[in-house]
C-alpha positions, 0 to 999 in steps of 0.5 A: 483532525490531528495526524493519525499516524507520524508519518501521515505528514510523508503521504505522497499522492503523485506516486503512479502505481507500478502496475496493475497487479502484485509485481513479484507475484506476476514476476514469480507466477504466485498468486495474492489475495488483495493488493496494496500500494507502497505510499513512498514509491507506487510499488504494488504488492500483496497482502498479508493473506497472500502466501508471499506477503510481498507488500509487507517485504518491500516495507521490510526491504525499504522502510518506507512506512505506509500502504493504502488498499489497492483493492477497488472502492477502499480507501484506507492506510497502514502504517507499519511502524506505527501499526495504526489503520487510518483514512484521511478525509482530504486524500484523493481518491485512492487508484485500484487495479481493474 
């Protein structure tokens, strides 16, 4: 299967999320909607639903290109720059908050 994005070749899976929840929304006292996980660096933040959108202003903060759901039985990913949603056969199974 080709790339779907080109930055897949960039997927880390040895990345430990940063916690179990949005970490500006707890630090904050703001609510989310679903959460993602910032493939580069484990860090957990909220959807675009969410009224903070903290996922997306990490990716804004940092560049790193690529979330995958944190939401419980999803898989998928996002990449930003290339504004593509993709799965990967091969990937382990994706963690989730409880």
């Amino acid at each position: 299967m080709a790339d779907p994005c080109a930055h897949a070749q960039e997927l880390r899976f040895d990345t430990e999320p940063s916690g179990d929840g949005c970490v500006e929304c707890l630090r904050d006292g703001t609510r989310w909607v679903h959460l993602r996980t910032c493939q580069a660096c484990g860090h957990v933040g909220c959807c675009d639903s969410s009224p903070e959108r903290h996922a997306t202003g990490h990716h804004g903060e940092t560049g790193h290109p690529v979330i995958r759901s944190f939401e419980p039985g999803e898989s998928w990913f996002w990449c930003y720059p290339d504004e593509v949603a993709f799965e990967l056969d091969d990937a382990p199974p994706a963690p989730s908050h409880s």
